[in-house]
KELO-206795 format. One record per residue (C-alpha): residue in three letters; residue number from 1; x, y negated, z negated; chain. Coordinates in Angstrom, 2 decimals. Layout:
! residues N
SITE   residu   num        c1        c2        c3   chaine
SITE      ALA   NUM         X         Y         Z        A
...
END
This chain:
! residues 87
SITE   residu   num        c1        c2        c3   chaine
SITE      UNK     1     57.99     52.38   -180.13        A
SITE      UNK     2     59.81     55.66   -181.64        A
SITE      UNK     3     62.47     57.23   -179.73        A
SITE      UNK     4     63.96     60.50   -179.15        A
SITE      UNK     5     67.41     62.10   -178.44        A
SITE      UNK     6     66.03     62.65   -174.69        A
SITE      UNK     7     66.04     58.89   -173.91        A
SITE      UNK     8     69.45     58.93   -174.92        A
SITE      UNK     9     70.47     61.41   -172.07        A
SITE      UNK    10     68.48     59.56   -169.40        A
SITE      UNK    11     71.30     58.64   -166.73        A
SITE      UNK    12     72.12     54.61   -166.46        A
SITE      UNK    13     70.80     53.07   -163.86        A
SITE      UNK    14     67.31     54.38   -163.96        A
SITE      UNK    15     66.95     56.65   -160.66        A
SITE      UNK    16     65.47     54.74   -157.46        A
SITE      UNK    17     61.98     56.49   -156.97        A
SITE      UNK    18     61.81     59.28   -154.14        A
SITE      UNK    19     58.85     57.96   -152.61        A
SITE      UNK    20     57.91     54.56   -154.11        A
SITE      UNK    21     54.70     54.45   -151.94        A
SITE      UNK    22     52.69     56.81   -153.74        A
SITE      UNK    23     52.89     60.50   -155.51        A
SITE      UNK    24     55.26     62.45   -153.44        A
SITE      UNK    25     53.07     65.83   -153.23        A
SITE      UNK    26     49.97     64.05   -153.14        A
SITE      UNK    27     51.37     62.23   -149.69        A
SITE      UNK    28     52.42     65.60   -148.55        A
SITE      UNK    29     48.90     67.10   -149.34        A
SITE      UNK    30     46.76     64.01   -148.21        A
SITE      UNK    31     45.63     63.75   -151.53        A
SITE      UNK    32     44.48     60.96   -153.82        A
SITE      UNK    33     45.88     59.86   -157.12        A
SITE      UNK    34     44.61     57.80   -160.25        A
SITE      UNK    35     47.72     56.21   -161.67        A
SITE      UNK    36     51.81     56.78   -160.91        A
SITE      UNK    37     54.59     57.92   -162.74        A
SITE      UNK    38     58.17     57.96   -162.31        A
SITE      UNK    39     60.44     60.61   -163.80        A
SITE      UNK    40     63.83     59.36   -165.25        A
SITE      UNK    41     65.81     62.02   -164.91        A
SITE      UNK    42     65.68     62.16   -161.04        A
SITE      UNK    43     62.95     59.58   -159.32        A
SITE      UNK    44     60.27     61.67   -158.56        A
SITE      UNK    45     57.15     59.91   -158.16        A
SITE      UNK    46     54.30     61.62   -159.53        A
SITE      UNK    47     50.56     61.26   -160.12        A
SITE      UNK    48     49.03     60.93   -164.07        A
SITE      UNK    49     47.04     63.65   -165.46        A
SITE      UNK    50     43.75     61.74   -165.05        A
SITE      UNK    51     44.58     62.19   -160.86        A
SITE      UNK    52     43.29     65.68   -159.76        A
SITE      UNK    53     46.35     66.99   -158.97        A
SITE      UNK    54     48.44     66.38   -162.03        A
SITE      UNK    55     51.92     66.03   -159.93        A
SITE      UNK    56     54.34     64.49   -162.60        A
SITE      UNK    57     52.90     67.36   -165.54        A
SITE      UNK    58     53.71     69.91   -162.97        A
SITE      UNK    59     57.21     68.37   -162.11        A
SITE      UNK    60     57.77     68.39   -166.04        A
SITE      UNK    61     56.96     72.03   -166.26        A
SITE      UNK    62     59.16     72.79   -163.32        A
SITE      UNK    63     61.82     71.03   -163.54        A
SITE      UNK    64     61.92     70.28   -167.14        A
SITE      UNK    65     62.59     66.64   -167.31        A
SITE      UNK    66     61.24     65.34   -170.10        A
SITE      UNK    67     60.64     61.70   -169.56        A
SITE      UNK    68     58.35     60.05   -167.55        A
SITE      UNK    69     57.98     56.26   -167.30        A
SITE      UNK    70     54.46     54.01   -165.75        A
SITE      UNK    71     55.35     53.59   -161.89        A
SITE      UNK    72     52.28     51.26   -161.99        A
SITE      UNK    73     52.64     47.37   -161.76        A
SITE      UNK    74     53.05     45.68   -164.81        A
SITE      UNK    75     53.69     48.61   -167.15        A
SITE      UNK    76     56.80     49.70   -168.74        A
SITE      UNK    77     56.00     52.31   -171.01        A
SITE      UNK    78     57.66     55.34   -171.13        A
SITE      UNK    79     56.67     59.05   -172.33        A
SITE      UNK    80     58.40     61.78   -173.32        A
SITE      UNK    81     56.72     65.59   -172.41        A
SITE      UNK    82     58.87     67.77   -174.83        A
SITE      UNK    83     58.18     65.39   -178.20        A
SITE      UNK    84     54.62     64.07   -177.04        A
SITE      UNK    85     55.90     60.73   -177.86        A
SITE      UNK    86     55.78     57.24   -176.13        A
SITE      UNK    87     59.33     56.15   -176.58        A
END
């Protein structure tokens, strides 16, 4: 995997998810998501792009966090929004 100068600034420990059962709008709404993802920088739990409601993009473009990592069992792959990488 490549890396970036954003993983470097991600804060040690990893963050303890928000809302580790499920996409924390999503719940709100009473919505349905695809696939989870947990942002780095704070621990909000968001849903993929391939969920209708694209919550952890939209938590990128507001909040400006750039990397996400799976929040789905099994996978520990990581991606970062601002260099389109997995890192």
């Amino acid at each position: 995997m490549t890396t970036c100068e954003h993983v470097g600034e991600l804060p040690r420990p990893e963050p303890e998810p928000m809302t580790p059962q499920g996409c924390q709008e999503c719940l709100a709404e009473g919505t349905r998501w695809v696939h989870l993802r947990l942002c780095l920088s704070c621990g909000h739990v968001g849903c993929c792009d391939s969920s209708p409601r694209r919550h952890a993009s939209r938590h990128f473009a507001s909040s400006g966090h750039p990397v996400i990592r799976s929040f789905e069992p099994g996978e520990t792959w990581r991606w970062c929004f601002v260099d389109e990488l997995i890192v």
